[in-house]
C-alpha positions as a Python dict, from the first residue, in 0.01 Angstrom:
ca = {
    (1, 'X'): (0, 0, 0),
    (2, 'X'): (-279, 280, -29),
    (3, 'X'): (-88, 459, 195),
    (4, 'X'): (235, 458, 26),
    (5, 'X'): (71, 603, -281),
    (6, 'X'): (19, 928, -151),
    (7, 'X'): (377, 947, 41),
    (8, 'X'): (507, 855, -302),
    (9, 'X'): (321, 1129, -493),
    (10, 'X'): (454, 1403, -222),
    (11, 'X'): (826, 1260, -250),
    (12, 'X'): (770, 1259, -629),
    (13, 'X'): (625, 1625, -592),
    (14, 'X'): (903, 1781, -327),
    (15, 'X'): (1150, 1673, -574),
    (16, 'X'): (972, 1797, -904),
    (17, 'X'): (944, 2168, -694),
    (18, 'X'): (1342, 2157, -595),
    (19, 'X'): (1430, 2045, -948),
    (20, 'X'): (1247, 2350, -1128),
    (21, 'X'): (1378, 2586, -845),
    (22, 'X'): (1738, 2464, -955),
    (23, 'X'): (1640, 2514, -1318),
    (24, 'X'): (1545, 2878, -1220),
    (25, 'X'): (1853, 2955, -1066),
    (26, 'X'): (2068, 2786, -1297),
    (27, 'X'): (1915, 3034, -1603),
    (28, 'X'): (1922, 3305, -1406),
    (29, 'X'): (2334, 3234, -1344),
    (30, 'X'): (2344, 3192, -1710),
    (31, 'X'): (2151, 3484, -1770),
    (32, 'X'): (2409, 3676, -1493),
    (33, 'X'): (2686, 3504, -1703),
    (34, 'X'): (2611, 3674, -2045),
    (35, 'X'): (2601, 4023, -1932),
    (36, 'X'): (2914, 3991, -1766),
    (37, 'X'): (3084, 3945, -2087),
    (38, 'X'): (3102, 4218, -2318),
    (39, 'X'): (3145, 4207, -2696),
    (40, 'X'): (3255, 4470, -2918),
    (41, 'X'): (3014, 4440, -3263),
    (42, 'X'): (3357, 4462, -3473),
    (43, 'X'): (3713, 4443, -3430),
    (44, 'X'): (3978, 4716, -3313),
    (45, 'X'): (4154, 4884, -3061),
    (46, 'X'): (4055, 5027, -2781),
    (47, 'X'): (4145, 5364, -2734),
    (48, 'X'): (3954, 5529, -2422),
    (49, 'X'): (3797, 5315, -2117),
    (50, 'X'): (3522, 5495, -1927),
    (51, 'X'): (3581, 5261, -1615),
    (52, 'X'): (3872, 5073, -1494),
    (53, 'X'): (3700, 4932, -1170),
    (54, 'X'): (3730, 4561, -1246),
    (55, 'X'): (3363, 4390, -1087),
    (56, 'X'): (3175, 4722, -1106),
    (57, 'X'): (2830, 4809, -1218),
    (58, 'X'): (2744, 5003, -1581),
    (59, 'X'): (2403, 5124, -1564),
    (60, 'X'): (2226, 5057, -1898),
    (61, 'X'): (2355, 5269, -2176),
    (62, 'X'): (2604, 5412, -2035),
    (63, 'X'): (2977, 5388, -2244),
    (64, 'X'): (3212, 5151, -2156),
    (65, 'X'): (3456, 5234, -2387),
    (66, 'X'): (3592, 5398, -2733),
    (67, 'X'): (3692, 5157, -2985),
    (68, 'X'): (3913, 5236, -3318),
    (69, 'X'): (3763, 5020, -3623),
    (70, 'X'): (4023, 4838, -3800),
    (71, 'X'): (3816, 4715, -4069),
    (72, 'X'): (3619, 5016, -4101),
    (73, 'X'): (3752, 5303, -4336),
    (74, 'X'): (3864, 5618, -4245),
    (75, 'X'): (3629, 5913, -4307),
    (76, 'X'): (3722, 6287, -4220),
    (77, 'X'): (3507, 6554, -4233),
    (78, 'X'): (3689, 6885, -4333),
    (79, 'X'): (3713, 7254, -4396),
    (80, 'X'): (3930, 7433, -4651),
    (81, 'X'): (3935, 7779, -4667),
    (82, 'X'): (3792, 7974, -4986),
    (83, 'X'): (4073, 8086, -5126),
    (84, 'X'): (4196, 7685, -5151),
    (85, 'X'): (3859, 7570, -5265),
    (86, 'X'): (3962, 7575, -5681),
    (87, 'X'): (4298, 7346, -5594),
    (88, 'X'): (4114, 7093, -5402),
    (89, 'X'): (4030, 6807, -5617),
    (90, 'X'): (3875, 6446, -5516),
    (91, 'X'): (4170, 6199, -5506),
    (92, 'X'): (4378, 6469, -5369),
    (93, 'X'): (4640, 6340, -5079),
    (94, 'X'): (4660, 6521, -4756),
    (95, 'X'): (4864, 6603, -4473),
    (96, 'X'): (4625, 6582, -4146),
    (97, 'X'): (4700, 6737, -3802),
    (98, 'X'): (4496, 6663, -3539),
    (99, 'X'): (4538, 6948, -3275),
    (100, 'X'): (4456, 6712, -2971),
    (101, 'X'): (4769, 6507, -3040),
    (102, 'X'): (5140, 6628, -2974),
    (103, 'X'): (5269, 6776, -3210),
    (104, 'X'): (5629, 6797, -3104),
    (105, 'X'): (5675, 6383, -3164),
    (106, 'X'): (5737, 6289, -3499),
}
């Protein structure tokens, strides 16, 4: 029975050591597991994707894609010409045309 003791102990130990090496792989497939998903931080549309190779690898920091705010509100940044500058008035509507778009499509 002195015997067994230590034979326990080792069976007791071998299976303590294999349990915390499964524990150590299973976080680091969990940790795998959350940066394969990614999340926007708000809602909208997508408008440009930087890579369309599905399983490939984004080095840190780099963009994955451009996203369009829907909650968000619009805010443009513009210049008027002097000689418009005294019939410009906050509140005022505008036409904008953004040159990068077609312009024959209406």
């Amino acid at each position: 029975m002195i015997r067994k003791a230590p034979l326990v102990f080792l069976t007791f130990l071998l299976a303590f050591l294999s349990s915390s090496s499964v524990e150590e792989r299973i976080k680091a497939a969990q940790d795998v597991l959350t940066r394969v998903e990614v999340r926007a931080p708000v809602r909208g549309v997508v408008v440009k994707f930087s890579h369309h190779t599905p399983g490939g690898v984004i080095a840190p920091g780099q963009e994955i894609l451009e996203l369009l705010p829907l909650e968000e509100e619009l805010l443009v940044e513009a210049y008027v010409r002097p000689i418009d500058i005294d019939v410009i008035q906050r509140g005022n509507e505008a036409q904008l045309r953004l040159t990068a778009l077609n312009q024959q499509r209406k």
